[in-house]
C-alpha positions as CSV (number, residue, x, y, z in Angstrom):
1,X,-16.1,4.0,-20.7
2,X,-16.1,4.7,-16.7
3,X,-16.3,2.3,-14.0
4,X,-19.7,1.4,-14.3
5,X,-19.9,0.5,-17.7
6,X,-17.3,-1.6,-17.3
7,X,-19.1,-3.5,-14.4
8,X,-21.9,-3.8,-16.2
9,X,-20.3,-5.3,-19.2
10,X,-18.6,-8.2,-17.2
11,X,-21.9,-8.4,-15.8
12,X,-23.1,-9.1,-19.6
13,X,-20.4,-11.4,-20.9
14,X,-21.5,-14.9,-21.5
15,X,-20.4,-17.7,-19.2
16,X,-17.6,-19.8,-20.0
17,X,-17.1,-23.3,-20.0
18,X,-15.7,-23.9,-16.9
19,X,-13.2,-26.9,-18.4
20,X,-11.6,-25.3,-20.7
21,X,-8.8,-22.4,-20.4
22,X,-9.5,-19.2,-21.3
23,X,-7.5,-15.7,-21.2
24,X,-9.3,-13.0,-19.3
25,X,-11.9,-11.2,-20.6
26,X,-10.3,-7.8,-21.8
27,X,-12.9,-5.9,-19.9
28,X,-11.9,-7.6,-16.8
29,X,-8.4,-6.9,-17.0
30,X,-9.6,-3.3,-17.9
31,X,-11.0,-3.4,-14.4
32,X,-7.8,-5.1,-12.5
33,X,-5.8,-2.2,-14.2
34,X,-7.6,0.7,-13.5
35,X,-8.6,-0.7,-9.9
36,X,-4.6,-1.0,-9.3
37,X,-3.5,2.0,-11.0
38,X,-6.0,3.8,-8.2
39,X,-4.6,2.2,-5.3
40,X,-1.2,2.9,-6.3
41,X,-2.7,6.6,-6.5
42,X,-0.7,6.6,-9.7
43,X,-1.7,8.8,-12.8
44,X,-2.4,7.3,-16.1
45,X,1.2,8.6,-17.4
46,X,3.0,6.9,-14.3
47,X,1.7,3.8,-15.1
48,X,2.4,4.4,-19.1
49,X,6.1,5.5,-18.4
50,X,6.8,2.7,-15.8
51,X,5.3,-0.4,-17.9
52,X,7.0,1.5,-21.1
53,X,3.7,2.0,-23.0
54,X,2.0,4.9,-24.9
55,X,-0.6,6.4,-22.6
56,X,-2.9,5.8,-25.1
57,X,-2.5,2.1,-24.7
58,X,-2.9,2.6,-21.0
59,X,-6.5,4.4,-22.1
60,X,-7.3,1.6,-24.3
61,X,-6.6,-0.7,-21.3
62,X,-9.1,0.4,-19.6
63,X,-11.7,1.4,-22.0
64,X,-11.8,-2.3,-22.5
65,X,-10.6,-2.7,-26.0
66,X,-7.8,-4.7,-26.8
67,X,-3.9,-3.8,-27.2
68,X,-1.4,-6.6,-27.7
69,X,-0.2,-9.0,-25.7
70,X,3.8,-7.4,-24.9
71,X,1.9,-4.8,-23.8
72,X,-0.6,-6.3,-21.0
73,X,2.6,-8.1,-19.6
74,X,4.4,-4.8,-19.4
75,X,1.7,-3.6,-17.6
76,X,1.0,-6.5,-15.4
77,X,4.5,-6.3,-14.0
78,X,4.2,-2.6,-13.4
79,X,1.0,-3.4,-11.0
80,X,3.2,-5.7,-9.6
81,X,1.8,-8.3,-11.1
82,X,3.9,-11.3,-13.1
83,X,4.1,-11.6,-16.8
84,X,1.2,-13.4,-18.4
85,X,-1.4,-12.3,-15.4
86,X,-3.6,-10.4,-18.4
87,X,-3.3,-12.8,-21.2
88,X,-2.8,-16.7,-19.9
89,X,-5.4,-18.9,-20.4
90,X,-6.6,-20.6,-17.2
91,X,-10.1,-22.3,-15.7
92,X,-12.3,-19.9,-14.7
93,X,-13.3,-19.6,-10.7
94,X,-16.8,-18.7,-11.0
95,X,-18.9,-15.3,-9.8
96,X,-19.0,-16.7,-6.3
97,X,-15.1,-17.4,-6.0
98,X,-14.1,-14.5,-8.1
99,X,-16.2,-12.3,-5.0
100,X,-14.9,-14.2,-2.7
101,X,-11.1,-13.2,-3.7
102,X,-12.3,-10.5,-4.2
103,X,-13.4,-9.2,-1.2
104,X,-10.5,-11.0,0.9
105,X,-8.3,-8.8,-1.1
106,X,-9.8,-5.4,-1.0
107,X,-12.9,-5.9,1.2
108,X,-10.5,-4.9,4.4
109,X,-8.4,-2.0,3.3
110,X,-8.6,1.3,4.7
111,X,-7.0,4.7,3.3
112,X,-4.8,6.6,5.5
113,X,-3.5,9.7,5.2
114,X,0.1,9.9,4.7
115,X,2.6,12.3,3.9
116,X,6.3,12.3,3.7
117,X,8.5,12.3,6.8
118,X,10.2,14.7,6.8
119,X,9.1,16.9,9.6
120,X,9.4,17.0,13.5
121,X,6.0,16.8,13.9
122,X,5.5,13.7,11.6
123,X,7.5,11.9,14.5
124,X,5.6,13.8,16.9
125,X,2.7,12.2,16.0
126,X,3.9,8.9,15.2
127,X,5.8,8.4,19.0
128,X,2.6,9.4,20.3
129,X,0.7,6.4,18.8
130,X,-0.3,3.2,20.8
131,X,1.6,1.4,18.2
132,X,3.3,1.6,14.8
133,X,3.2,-0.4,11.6
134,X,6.0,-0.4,9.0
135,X,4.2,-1.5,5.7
136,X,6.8,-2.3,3.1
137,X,5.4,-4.0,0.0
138,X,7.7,-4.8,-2.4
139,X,10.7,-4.1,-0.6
140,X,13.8,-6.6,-0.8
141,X,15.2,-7.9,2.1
142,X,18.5,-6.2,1.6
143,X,16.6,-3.0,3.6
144,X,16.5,-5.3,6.7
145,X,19.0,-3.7,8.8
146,X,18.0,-0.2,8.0
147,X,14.7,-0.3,8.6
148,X,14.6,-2.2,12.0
149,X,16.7,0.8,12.8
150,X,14.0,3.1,12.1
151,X,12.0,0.6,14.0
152,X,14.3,0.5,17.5
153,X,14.4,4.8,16.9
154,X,10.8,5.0,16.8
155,X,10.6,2.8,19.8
156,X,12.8,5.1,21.6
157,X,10.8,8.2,21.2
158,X,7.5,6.4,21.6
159,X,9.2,5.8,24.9
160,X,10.2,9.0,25.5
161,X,7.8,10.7,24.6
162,X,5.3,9.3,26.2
163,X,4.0,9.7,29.7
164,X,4.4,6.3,31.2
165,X,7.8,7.6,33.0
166,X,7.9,10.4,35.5
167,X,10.2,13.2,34.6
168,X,10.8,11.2,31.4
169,X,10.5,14.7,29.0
170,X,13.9,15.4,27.4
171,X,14.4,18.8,27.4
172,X,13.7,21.0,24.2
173,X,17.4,20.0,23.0
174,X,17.4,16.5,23.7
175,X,13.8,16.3,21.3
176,X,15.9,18.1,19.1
177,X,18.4,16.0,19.1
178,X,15.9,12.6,18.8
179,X,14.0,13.8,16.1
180,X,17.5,14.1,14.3
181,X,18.7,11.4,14.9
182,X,14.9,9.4,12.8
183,X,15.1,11.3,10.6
184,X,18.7,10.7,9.7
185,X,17.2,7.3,9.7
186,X,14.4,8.4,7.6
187,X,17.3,10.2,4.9
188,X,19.7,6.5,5.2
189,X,16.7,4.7,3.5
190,X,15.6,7.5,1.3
191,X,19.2,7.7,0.0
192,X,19.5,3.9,-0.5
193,X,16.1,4.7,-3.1
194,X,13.1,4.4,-0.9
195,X,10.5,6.2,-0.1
196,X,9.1,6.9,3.5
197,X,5.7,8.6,4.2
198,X,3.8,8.1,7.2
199,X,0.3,8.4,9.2
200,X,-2.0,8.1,11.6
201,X,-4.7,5.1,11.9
202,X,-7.5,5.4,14.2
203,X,-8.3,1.9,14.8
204,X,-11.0,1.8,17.9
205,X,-10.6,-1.7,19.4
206,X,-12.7,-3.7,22.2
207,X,-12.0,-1.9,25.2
208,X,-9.9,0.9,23.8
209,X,-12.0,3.7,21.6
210,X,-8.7,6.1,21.4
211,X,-6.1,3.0,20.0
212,X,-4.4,4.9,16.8
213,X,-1.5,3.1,15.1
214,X,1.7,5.1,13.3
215,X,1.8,4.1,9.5
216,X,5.1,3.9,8.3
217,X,4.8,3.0,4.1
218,X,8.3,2.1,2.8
219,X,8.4,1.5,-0.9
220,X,11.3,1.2,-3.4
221,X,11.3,4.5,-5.7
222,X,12.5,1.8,-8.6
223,X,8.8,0.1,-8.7
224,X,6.8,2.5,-7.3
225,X,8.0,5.7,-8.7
226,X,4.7,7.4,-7.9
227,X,4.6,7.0,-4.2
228,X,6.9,10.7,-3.6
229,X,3.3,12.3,-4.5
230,X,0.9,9.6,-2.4
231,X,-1.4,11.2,-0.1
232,X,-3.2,7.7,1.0
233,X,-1.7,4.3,2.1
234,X,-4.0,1.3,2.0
235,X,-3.7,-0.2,4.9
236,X,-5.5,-4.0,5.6
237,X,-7.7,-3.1,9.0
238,X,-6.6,-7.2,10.2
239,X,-3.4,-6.7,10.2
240,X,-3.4,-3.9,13.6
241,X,-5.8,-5.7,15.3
242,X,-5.3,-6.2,18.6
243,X,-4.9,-10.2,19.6
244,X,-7.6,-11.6,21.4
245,X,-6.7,-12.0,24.9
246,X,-4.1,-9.2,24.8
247,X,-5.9,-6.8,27.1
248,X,-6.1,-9.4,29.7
249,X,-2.3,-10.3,29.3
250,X,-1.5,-6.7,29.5
């Protein structure tokens, strides 16, 4: 059953009384899973080996038809989702909530190319951005301290790099020596068991067509085990907006 179909048989179910609980329809969680196994840009086996399931429960999944319930937990949690999100009966929201959730969850995000940093010319690009954002879902608060170093670094070469000062170029050892230094940075996080991959966001605002913002995607390797092999980040649009007001504080 592809995407479609499965749309199209939500579409069909009947409504349900909208005071008592109910579970979610199996073909909706088919949809939930196969939606979040995308934008995780994991592979049907990733998600079966992480959530500890057969990939043919995975398939099932998201054919639609049902597997039991140890499994949609195992597989809620692997989406990053908490136990019982597949299979706890609650009062349903209604078409015109459910779009509405809907849309403010997904309805902004935007792929960006990413790949990992590794490279001099990955901080090439990212220094020569009008900003940076460090997206970091899922990450505990134990990686503070490292990655606000990464931050201050790649402050330093945007700095640098750019051509605000006069005479401000380091000379071809001293780049050599700054793009060291990140990505000794970059290898301190990816040693403690992250992953770093970064990007380039065009993001045209009021007033400045040419803004681009450096993606920098952190993730733990422990719960996202796929993201070594990610090509796209999803990145929510609002959140490198530029404030209202900001070009006239400037």
């Amino acid at each position: 059953m592809n995407a479609q179909e499965l749309l199209d048989k939500i579409n069909d179910l009947p409504n349900k009384p909208v005071d008592v609980p109910t579970a979610p329809a199996i073909e909706l969680v088919a949809m939930v899973v196969r939606w979040g196994r995308h934008l995780k840009q994991w592979k049907a086996t990733t998600l079966a080996d992480f959530a500890r399931v057969s990939l043919s429960t995975v398939e099932r999944v998201e054919r639609g038809e049902k597997v039991s319930r140890e499994a949609l937990d195992r597989i809620a949690q692997a989406l990053g989702y908490e136990a019982g999100a597949f299979t706890t009966p609650r009062l349903p929201i209604g078409a015109d909530k459910a779009a509405e959730q809907l849309i403010e969850t997904y309805g902004h995000l935007e792929p960006v190319p990413v790949a990992p940093m590794k490279t001099h010319k990955a901080i090439r690009d990212a220094a020569k951005c009008d900003a940076y954002l460090i997206h970091r879902p899922g990450v505990p608060d134990t990686y503070d301290d490292d990655i606000a170093n990464l931050g201050e670094w790649l402050d330093l070469a945007s700095f640098i790099l750019s051509d605000i000062v006069e005479d401000s170029t380091p000379s071809e050892r001293g780049r050599r020596d700054l793009y060291h230094d990140i990505l000794a940075a970059v290898a301190e996080l990816e040693r403690r068991g992250l992953t770093v991959l970064s990007g380039v966001m065009h993001t045209p605002q009021p007033g400045l067509p040419d803004w681009k913002v450096a993606i920098v995607s952190v993730t733990p390797r422990l719960t996202d085990p796929g993201a070594v092999k990610r090509r796209h980040v999803m990145v929510d649009r609002r959140t490198v907006a530029v404030a209202p007001g900001w070009l006239a504080n400037a």
